[in-house]
MIKEMAR-251675 format. One line per 5 residues: number of its first residue (from 1); for each residue z, y, x of C-alpha. Coordinates in Angstrom, 2 decimals. Layout:
! residues N
NUM) Z Y X | ... .
***
This chain:
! residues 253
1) -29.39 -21.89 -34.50 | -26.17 -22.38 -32.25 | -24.27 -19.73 -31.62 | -23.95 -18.90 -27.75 | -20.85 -18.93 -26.09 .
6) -19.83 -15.44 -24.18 | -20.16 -15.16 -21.05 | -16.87 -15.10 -18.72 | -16.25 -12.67 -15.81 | -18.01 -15.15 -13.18 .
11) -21.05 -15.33 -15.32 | -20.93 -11.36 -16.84 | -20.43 -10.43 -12.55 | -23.75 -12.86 -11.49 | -25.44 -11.39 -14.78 .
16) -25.49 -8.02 -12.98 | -25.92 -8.99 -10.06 | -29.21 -10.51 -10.53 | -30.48 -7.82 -13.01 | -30.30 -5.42 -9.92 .
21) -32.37 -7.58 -7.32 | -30.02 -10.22 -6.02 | -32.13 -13.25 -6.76 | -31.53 -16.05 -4.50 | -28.37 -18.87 -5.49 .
26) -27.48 -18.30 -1.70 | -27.55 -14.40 -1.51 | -25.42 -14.26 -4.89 | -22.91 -16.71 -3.41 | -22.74 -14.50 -0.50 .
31) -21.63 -11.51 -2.79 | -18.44 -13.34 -3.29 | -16.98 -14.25 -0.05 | -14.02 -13.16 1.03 | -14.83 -10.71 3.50 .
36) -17.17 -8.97 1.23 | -16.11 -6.28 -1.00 | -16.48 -8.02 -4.08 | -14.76 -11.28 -2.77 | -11.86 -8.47 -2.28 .
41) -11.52 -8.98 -5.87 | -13.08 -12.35 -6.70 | -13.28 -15.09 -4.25 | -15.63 -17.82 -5.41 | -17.26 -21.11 -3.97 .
46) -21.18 -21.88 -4.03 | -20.43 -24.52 -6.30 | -18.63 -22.49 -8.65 | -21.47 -19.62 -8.33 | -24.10 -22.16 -9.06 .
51) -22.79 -23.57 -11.66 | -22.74 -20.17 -13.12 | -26.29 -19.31 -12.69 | -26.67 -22.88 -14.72 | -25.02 -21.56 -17.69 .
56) -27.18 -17.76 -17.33 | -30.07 -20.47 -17.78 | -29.63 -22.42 -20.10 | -28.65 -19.34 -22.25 | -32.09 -17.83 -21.10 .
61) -30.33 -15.01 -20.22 | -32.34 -15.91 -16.86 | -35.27 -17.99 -15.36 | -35.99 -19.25 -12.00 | -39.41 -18.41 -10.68 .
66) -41.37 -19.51 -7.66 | -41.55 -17.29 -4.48 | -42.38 -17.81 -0.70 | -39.52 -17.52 2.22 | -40.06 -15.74 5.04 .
71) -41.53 -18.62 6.59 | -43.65 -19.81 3.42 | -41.88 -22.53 2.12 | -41.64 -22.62 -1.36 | -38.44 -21.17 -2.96 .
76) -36.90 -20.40 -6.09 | -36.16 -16.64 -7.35 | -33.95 -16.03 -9.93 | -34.68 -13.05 -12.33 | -32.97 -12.11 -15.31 .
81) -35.38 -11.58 -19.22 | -35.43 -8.95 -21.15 | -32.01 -10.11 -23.15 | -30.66 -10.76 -19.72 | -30.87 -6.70 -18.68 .
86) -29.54 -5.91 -21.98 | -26.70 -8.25 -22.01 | -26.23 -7.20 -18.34 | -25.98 -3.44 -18.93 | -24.08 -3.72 -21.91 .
91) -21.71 -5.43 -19.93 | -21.15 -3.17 -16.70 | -20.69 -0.11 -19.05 | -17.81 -1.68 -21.48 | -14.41 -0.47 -20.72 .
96) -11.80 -3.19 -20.84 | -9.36 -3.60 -23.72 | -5.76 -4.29 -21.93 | -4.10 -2.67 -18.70 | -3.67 -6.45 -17.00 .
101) -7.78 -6.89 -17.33 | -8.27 -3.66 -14.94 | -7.17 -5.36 -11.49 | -10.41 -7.44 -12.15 | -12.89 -7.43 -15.08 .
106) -12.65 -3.32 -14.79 | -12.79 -3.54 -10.75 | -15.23 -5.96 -10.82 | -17.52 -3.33 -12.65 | -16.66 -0.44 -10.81 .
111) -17.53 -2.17 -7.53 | -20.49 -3.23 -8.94 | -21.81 -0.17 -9.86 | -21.01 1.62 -6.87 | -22.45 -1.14 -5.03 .
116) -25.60 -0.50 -6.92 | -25.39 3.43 -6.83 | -24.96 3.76 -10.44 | -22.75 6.39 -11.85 | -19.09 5.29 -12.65 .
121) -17.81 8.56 -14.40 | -18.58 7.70 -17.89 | -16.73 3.99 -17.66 | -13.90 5.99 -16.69 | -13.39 8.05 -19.08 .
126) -13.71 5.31 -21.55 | -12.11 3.63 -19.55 | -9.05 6.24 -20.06 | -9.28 6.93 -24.07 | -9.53 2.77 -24.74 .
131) -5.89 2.71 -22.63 | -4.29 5.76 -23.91 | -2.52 4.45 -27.08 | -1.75 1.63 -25.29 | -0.01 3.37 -22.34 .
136) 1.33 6.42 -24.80 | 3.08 3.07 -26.83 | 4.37 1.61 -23.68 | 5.51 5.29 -22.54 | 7.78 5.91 -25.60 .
141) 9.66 2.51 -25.50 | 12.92 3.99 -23.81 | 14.73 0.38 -23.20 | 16.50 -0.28 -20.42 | 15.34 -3.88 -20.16 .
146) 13.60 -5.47 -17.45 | 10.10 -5.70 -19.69 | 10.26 -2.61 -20.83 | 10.85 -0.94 -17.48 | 7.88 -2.91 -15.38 .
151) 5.64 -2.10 -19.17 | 6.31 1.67 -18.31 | 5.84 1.36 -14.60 | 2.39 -0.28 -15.43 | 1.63 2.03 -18.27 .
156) 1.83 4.95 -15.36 | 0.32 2.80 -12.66 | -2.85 2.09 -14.59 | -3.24 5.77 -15.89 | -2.50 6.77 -11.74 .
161) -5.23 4.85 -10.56 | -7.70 5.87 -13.29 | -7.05 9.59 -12.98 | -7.63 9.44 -9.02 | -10.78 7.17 -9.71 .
166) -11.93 9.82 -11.69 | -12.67 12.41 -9.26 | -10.80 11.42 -6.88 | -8.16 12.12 -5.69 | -7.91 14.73 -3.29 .
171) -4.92 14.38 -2.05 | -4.61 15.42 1.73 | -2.95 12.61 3.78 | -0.18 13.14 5.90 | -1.31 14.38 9.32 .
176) -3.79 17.07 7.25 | -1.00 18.31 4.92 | 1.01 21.25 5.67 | 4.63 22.38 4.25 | 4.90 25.49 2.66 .
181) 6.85 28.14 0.85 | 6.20 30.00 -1.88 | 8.25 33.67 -3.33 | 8.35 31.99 -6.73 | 12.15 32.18 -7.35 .
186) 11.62 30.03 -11.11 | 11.07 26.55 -10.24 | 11.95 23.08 -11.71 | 12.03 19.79 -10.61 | 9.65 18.10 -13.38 .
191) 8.25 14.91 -14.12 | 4.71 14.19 -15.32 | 4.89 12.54 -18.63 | 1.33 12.64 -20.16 | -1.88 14.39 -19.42 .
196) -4.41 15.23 -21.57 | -7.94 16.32 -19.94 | -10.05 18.18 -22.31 | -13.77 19.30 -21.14 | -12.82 21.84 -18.57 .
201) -8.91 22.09 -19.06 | -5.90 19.78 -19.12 | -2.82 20.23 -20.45 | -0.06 18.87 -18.73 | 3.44 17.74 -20.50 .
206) 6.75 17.95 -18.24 | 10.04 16.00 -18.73 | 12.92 17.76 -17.52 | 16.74 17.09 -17.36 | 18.27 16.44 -19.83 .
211) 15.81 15.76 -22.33 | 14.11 18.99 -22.06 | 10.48 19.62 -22.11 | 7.58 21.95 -20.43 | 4.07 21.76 -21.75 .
216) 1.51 23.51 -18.80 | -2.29 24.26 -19.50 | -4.43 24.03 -16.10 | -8.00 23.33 -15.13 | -9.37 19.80 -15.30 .
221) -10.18 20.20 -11.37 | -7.00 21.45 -10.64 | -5.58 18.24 -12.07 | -7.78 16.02 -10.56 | -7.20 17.90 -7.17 .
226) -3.29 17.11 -7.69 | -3.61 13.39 -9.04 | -1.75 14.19 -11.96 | -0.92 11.20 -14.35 | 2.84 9.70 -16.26 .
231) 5.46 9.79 -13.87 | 4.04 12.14 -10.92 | 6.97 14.15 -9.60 | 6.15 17.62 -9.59 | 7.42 21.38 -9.13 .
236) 6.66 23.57 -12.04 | 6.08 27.57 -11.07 | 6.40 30.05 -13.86 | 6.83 33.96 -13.90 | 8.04 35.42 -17.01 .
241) 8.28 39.23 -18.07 | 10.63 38.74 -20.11 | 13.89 36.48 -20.49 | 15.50 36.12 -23.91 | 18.77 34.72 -24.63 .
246) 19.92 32.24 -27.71 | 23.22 31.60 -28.80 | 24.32 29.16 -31.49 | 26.26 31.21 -33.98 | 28.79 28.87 -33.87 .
251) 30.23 30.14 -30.53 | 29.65 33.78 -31.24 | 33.20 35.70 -32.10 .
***
């Protein structure tokens, strides 16, 4: 028995598409038009669509059925078999494996399901722990060269827009948000460089200058509220009751 080819993004995207009612060649090219949300992402051709549901065929991942327009002519309806919704839903819910393949597989998906009404919180998340050693890699090579510096920047751009994804980002805009003080006299000027969200707490690491470090434990929410990911600029607040004092032994007497 031959082995069948995978499907690419074009065919994975129509896959879905038709497994949740879209079922005319037409109404699925429509879907990918540039002024609709997914041709924000994708722009395809009919030709290119079609030739896409060809492939879904002959891989019997769908069949074409007879159904009457609205004016009863006779027209065909695609619908997806049984190894079509599996192959369809396995699909949507897979997190993608490199940070490049989340401007459109990953986007692709997320619009989808949204599009759909279907719950995007656990793609997400797995979404965030299949990136994390990549990004925590990328994060820790200090070079100053021009690679390493735009790996970094999109090592803390792809964990940015998965954290406000998440639960979004609550982040009042301009005209809402309001400047003000607070009596705290211990602050720093910090720098996000990892978070790590837990069930119903995150714990949030700080770089500070030079080469010093501040580790804070908050609640999930309140780091969802705040956007929190790598490279956020932030203030850190702290009270202490106590202040101790170090010297090296070396400078003593």
């Amino acid at each position: 028995m031959a082995k069948k080819t995978p499907l690419d993004l074009i065919e994975s995207a129509c896959l879905v598409l038709i497994s949740n009612g879209i079922s005319h060649g037409y109404q699925l090219a429509k879907q990918f038009e540039s002024s609709a949300t997914l041709g924000e992402v994708l722009t395809l051709t009919r030709p290119v669509v079609y030739r896409a549901v060809k492939t879904l065929e002959a891989q019997k991942l769908i069949r074409s059925v007879d159904s009457l327009g609205s004016r009863r002519q006779l027209k065909f309806k695609l619908k997806c078999t049984s190894d079509g919704e599996k192959q369809a839903k396995q699909w949507l819910g897979e997190p993608v494996s490199h940070i490049r393949d989340l401007r459109h597989e990953f986007l692709i998906k997320i619009i989808l399901s949204q599009t759909f009404n279907l719950s995007t919180k656990r793609l997400i998340q797995n979404q965030r722990q299949t990136l994390t050693a990549v990004t925590t890699t990328l994060l820790e090579d200090l070079a100053s060269t021009p690679v390493a510096i735009w790996r970094r920047e999109q090592a803390r751009a792809a964990m940015r827009f998965l954290d406000e994804l998440d639960g979004a980002s609550r982040t009042p805009n301009n005209e809402s948000k309001k400047q003000f003080q607070v009596s705290a006299r211990n602050q720093l000027q910090a720098q996000v460089a990892k978070v790590r969200h837990g069930d119903t707490l995150s714990t949030v690491y700080l770089s500070l200058e030079p080469n010093q470090t501040m580790t804070s434990t908050i609640t999930r929410e309140a780091a969802q509220d705040l956007s929190l990911a790598p490279g956020s600029q932030v203030v850190a607040l702290f009270k202490a009751t106590e202040v101790m004092i170090a010297q090296s032994t070396a400078e003593v007497g």
